[in-house]
C-alpha positions as CSV (number, residue, x, y, z in Angstrom):
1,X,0.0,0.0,0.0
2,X,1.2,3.5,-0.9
3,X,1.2,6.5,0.6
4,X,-0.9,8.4,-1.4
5,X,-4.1,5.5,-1.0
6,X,-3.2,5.2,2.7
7,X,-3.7,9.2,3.5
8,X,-0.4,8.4,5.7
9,X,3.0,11.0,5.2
10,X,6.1,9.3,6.0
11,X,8.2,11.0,8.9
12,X,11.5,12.3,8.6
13,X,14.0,10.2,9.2
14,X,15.7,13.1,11.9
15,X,13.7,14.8,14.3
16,X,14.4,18.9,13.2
17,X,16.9,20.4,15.2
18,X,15.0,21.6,18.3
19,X,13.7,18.7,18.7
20,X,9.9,19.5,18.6
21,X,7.8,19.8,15.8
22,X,4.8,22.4,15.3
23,X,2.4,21.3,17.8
24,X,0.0,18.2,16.3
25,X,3.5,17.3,14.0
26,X,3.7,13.0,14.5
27,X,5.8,11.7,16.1
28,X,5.6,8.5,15.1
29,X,5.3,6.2,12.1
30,X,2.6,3.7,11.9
31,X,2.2,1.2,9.2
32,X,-1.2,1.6,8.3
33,X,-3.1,-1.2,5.7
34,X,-6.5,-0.1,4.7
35,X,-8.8,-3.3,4.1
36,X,-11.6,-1.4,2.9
37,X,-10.6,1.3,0.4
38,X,-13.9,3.4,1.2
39,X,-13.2,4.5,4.4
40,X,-11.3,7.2,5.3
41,X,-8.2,5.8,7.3
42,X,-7.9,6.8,11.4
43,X,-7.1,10.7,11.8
44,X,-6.9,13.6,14.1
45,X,-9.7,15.8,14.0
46,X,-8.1,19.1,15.6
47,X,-3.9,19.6,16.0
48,X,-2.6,18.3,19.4
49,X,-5.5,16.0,19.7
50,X,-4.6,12.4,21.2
51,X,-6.9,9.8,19.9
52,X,-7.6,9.7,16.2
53,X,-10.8,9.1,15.1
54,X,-11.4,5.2,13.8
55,X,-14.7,4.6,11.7
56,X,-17.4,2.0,11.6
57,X,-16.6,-0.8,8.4
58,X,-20.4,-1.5,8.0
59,X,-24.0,-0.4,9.1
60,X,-24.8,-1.5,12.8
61,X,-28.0,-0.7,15.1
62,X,-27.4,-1.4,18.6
63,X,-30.6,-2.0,20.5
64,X,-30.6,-0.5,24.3
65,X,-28.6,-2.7,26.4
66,X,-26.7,-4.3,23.2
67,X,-23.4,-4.7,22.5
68,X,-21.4,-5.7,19.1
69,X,-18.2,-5.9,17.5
70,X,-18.1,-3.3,14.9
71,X,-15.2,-3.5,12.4
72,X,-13.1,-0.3,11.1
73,X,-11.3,-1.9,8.2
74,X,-7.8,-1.0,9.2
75,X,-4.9,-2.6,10.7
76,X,-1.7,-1.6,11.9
77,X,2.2,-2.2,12.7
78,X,3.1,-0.8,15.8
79,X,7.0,-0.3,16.5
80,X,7.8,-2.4,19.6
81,X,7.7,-0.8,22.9
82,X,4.0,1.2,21.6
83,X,0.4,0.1,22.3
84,X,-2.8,1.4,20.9
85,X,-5.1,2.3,23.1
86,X,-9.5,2.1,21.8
87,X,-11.1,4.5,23.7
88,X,-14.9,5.6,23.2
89,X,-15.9,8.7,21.7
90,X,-16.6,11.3,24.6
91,X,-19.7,13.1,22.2
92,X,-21.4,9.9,21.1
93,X,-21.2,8.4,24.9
94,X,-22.5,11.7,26.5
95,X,-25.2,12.0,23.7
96,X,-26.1,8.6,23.3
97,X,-24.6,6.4,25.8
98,X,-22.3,4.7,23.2
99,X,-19.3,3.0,25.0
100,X,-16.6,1.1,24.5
101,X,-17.1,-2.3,26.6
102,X,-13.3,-3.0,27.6
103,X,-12.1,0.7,27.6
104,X,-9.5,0.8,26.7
105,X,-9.1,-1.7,24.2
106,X,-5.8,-3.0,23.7
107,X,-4.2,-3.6,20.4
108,X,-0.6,-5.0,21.6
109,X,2.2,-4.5,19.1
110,X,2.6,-8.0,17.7
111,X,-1.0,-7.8,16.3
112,X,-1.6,-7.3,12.4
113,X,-5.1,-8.1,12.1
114,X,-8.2,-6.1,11.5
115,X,-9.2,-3.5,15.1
116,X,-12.3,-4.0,16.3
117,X,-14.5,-2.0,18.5
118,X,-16.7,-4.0,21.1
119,X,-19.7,-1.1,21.3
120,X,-22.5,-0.9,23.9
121,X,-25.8,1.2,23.9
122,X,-26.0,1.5,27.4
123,X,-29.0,3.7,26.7
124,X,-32.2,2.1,28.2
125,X,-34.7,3.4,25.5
126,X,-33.5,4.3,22.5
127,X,-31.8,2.2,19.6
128,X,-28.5,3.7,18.4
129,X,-28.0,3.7,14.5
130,X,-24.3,4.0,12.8
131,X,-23.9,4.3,9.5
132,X,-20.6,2.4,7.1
133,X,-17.9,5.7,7.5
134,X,-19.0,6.8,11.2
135,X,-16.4,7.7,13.6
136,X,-17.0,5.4,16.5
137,X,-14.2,5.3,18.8
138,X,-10.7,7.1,19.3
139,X,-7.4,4.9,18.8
140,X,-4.8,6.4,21.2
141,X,-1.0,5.7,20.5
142,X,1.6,5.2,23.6
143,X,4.7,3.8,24.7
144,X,4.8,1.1,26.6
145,X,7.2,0.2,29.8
146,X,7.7,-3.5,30.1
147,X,8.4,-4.5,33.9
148,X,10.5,-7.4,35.4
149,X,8.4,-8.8,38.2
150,X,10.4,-9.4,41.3
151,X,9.1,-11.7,44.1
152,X,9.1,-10.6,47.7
153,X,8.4,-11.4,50.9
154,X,7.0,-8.1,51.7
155,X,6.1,-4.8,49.7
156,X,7.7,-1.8,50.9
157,X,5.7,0.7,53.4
158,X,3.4,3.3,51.4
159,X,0.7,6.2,52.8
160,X,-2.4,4.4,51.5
161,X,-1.2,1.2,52.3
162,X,-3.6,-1.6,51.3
163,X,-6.6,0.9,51.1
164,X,-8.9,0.0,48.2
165,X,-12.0,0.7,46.7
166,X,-13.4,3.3,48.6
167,X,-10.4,4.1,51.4
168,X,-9.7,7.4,50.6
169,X,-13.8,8.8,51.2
170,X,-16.4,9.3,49.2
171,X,-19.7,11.5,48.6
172,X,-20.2,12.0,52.2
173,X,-19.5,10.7,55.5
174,X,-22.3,7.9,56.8
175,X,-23.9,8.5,59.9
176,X,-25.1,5.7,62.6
């Protein structure tokens, strides 16, 4: 696949000499293969934004309460050491209760195949309709720090300690 039928620029080989680009400038190069050559591949709606947008492969209706894997006809080749990140769309979740199920969806970099979105109409009423081409979820690029696990007897001392869900307050005190 080519640039031009991709809608992907290739980076510079050098970062410019300060170091930092305009503001929005990738960083980044992502192999990008389009498997559907009608959609518009993922993109960043506004400079400086983080997630770029990925769009729905097909028509879906999602009845209240359903969920669905909704295809976007593109995959990728991360470099190792990245992660992309599916987030949902904050309009279409605030508007109409669109989610993404596992938020964030992981695509790890060893994966080539197609990125799915697992959506859910967690409105109780209304049916949600998206149409082939509609953006439906953000895909968010980031580096990833691989850990060594060391075994211990003990962890070492923090403030919160082993205070979970709920240890650190809440709306308001309870009162007997």
């Amino acid at each position: 696949m080519t640039e031009e039928n991709t809608g992907v620029t290739a980076l510079p080989d050098e970062p410019s000499e300060s170091g930092t680009g305009e503001y929005g400038t990738p960083t980044l190069t992502v192999q990008l293969r389009m498997l559907d050559g009608g959609l518009e591949p993922p993109s960043y709606a506004h400079p400086g934004d983080a997630g770029a947008d990925l769009r729905a492969r097909e028509d879906v209706v999602l009845e209240p309460g359903q969920r669905r894997l909704v295809p976007t006809g593109v995959s990728i080749a991360l470099p190792d050491g990245f992660v992309a990140l599916i987030h949902p769309r904050s309009g279409l979740a605030t508007k109409h209760g669109l989610t993404v199920v596992n938020a964030p969806g992981t695509v790890d970099a060893g994966y080539r195949g197609e990125i799915a979105v697992t959506l859910l109409n967690t409105d109780r009423h209304a049916a949600i309709e998206l149409k082939r081409g509609d953006r439906i979820a953000q895909m968010v690029i980031q580096r990833v720090e691989y850990a060594r696990f060391l075994a211990v007897e003990e962890l070492s001392d923090s403030v919160r300690g082993g205070g979970g869900f709920g240890s650190t307050g809440g709306f308001g005190a309870t009162t007997a």
